[in-house]
VMD Tcl script that builds the backbone (N, CA, C; Angstrom):
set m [mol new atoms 180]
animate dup $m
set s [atomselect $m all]
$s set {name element resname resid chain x y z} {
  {N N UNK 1 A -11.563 -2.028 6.045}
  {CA C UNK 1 A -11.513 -0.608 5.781}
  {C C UNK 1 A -10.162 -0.034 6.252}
  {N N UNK 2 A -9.662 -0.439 7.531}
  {CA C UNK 2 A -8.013 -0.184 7.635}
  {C C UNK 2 A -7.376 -0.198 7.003}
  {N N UNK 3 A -7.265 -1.584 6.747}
  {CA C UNK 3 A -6.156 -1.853 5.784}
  {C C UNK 3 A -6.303 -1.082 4.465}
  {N N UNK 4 A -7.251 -0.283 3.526}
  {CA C UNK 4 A -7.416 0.192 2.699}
  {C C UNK 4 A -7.460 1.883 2.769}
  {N N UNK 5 A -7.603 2.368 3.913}
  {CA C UNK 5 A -6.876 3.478 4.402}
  {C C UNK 5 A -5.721 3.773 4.862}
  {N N UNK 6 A -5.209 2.465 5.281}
  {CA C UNK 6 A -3.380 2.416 5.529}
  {C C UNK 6 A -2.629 2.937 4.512}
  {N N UNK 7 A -2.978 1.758 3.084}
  {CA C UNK 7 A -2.667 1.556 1.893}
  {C C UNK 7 A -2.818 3.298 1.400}
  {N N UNK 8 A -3.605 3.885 1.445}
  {CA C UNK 8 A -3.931 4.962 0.938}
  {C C UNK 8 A -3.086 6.198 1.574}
  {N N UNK 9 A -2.771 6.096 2.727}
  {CA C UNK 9 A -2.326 7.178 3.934}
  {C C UNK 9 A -1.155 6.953 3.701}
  {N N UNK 10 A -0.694 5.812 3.855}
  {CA C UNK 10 A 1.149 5.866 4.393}
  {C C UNK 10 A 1.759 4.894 2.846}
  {N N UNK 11 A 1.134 4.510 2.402}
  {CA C UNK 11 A 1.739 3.396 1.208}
  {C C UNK 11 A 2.177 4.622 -0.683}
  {N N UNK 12 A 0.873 5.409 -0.702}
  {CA C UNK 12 A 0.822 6.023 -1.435}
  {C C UNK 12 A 1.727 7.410 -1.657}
  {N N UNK 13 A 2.298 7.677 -2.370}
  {CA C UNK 13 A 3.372 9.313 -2.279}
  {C C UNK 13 A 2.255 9.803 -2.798}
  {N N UNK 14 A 2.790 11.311 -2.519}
  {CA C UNK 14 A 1.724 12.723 -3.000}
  {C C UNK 14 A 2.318 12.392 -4.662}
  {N N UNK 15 A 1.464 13.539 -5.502}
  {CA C UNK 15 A 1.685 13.456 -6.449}
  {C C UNK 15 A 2.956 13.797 -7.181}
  {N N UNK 16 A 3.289 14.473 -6.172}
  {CA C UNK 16 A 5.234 15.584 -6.475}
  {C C UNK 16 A 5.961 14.020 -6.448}
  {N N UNK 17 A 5.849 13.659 -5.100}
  {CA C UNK 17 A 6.772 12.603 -4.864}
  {C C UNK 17 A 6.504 11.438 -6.192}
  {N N UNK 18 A 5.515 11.528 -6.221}
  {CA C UNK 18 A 5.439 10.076 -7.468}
  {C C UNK 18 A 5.899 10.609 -8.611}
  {N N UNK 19 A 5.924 12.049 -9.253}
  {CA C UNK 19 A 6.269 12.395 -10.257}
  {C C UNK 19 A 7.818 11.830 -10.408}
  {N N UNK 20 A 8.605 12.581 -9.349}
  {CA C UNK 20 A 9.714 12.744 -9.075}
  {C C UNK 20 A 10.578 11.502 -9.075}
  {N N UNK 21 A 9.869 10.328 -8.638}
  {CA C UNK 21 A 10.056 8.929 -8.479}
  {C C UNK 21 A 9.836 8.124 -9.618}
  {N N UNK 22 A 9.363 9.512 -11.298}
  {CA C UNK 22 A 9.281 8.381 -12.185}
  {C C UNK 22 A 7.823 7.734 -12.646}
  {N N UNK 23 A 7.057 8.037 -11.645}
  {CA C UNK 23 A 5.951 7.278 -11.590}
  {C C UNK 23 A 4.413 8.265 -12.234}
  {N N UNK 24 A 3.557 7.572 -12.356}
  {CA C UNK 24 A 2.294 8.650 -12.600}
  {C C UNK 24 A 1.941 9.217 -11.193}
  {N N UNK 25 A 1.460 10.467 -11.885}
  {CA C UNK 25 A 0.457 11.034 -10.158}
  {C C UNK 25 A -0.260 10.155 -9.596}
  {N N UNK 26 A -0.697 9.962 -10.536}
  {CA C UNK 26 A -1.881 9.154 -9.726}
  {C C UNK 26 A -1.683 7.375 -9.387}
  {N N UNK 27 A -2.086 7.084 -8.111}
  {CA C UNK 27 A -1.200 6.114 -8.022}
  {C C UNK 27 A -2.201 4.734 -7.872}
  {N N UNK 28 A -2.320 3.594 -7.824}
  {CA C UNK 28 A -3.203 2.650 -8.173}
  {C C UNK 28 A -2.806 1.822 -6.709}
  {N N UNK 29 A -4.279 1.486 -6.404}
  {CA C UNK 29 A -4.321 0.776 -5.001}
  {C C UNK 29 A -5.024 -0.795 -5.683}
  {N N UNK 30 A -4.841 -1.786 -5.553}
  {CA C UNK 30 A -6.005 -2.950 -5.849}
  {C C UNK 30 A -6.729 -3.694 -4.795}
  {N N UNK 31 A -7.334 -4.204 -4.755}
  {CA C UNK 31 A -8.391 -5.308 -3.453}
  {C C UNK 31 A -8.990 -6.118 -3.884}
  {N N UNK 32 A -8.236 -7.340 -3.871}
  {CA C UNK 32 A -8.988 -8.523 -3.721}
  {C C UNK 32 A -9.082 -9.408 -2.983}
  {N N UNK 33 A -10.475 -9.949 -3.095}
  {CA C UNK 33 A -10.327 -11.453 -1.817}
  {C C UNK 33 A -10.705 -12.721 -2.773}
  {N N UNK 34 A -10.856 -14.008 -1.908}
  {CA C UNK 34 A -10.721 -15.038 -2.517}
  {C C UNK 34 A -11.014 -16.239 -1.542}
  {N N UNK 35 A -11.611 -17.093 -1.575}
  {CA C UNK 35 A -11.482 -18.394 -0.563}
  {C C UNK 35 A -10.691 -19.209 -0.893}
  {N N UNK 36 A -9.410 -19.640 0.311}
  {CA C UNK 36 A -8.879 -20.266 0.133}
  {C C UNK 36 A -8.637 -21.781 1.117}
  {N N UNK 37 A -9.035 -22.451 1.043}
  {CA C UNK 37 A -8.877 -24.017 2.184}
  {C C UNK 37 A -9.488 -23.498 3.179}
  {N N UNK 38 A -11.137 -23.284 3.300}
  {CA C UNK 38 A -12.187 -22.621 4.403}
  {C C UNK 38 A -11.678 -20.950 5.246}
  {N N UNK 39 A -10.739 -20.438 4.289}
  {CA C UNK 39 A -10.425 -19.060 5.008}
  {C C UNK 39 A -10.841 -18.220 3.525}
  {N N UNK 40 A -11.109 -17.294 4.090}
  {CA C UNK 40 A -10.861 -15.803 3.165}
  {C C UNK 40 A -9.883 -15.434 3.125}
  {N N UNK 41 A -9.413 -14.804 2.258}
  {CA C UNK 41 A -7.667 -14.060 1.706}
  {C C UNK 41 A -8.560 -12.784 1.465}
  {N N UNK 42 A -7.797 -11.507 2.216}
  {CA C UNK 42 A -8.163 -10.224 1.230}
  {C C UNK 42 A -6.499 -9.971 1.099}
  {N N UNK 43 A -6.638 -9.533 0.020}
  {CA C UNK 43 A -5.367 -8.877 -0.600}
  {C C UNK 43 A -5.365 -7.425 -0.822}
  {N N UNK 44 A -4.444 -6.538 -0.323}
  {CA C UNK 44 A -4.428 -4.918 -0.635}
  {C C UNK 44 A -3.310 -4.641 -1.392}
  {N N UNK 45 A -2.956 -4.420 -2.991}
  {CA C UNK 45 A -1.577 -3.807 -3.194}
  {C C UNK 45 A -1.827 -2.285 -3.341}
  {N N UNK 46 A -0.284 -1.738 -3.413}
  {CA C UNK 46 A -0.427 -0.539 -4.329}
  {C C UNK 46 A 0.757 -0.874 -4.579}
  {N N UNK 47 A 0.964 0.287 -5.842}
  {CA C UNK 47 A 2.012 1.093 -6.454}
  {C C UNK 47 A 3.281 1.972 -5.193}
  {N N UNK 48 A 2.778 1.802 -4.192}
  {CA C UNK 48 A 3.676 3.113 -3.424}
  {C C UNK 48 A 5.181 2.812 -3.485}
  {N N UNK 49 A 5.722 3.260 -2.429}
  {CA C UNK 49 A 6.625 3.689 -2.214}
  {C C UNK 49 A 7.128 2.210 -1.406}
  {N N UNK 50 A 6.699 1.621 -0.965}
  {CA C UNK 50 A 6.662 0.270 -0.053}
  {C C UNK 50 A 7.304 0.621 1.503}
  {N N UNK 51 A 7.143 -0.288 2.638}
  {CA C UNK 51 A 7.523 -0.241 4.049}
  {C C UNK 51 A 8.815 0.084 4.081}
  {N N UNK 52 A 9.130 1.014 4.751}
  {CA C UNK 52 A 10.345 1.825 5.627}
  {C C UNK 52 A 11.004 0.763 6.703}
  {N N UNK 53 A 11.880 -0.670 6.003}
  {CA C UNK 53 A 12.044 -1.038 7.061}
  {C C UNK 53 A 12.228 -1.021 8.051}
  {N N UNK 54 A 13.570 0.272 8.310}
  {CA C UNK 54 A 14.347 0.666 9.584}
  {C C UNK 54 A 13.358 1.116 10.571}
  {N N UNK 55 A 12.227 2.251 9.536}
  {CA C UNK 55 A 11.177 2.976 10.585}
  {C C UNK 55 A 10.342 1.664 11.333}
  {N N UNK 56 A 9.906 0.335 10.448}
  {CA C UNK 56 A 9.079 -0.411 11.224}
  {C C UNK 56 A 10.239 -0.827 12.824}
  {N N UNK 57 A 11.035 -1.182 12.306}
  {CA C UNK 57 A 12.090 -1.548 13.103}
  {C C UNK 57 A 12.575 -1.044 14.231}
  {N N UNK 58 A 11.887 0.155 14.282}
  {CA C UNK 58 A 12.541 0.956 15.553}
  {C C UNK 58 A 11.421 1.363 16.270}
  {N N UNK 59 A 10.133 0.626 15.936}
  {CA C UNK 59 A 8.821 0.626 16.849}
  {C C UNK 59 A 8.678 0.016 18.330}
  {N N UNK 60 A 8.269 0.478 18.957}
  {CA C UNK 60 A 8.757 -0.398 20.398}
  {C C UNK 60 A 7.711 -1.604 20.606}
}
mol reanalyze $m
mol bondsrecalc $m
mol representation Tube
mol addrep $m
């Protein structure tokens, strides 16, 4: 459920910003999982804007 509220909170632009960026308002999140060699894989994409390297980067 984190990870799919992350995706939603910080991954996704408002609708101005996505316009502005080219993109539709509305913006598309996906989720899938899968077994892979006795583990589960969940997978979260979206459409956003993607990670702020510098900002991760300057986390202490």
């Amino acid at each position: 459920m984190h990870l799919v509220r992350n995706a939603m909170d910080h991954g996704l632009e408002a609708p101005e910003e996505r316009l502005a960026a080219g993109k539709a308002s509305q913006g598309l999140l996906a989720l899938s999982a899968y077994h892979d060699s006795g583990s589960i894989v969940i997978e979260i994409k979206d459409d956003g804007r993607g990670i702020n390297r510098k900002k991760v980067c300057k986390k202490p």
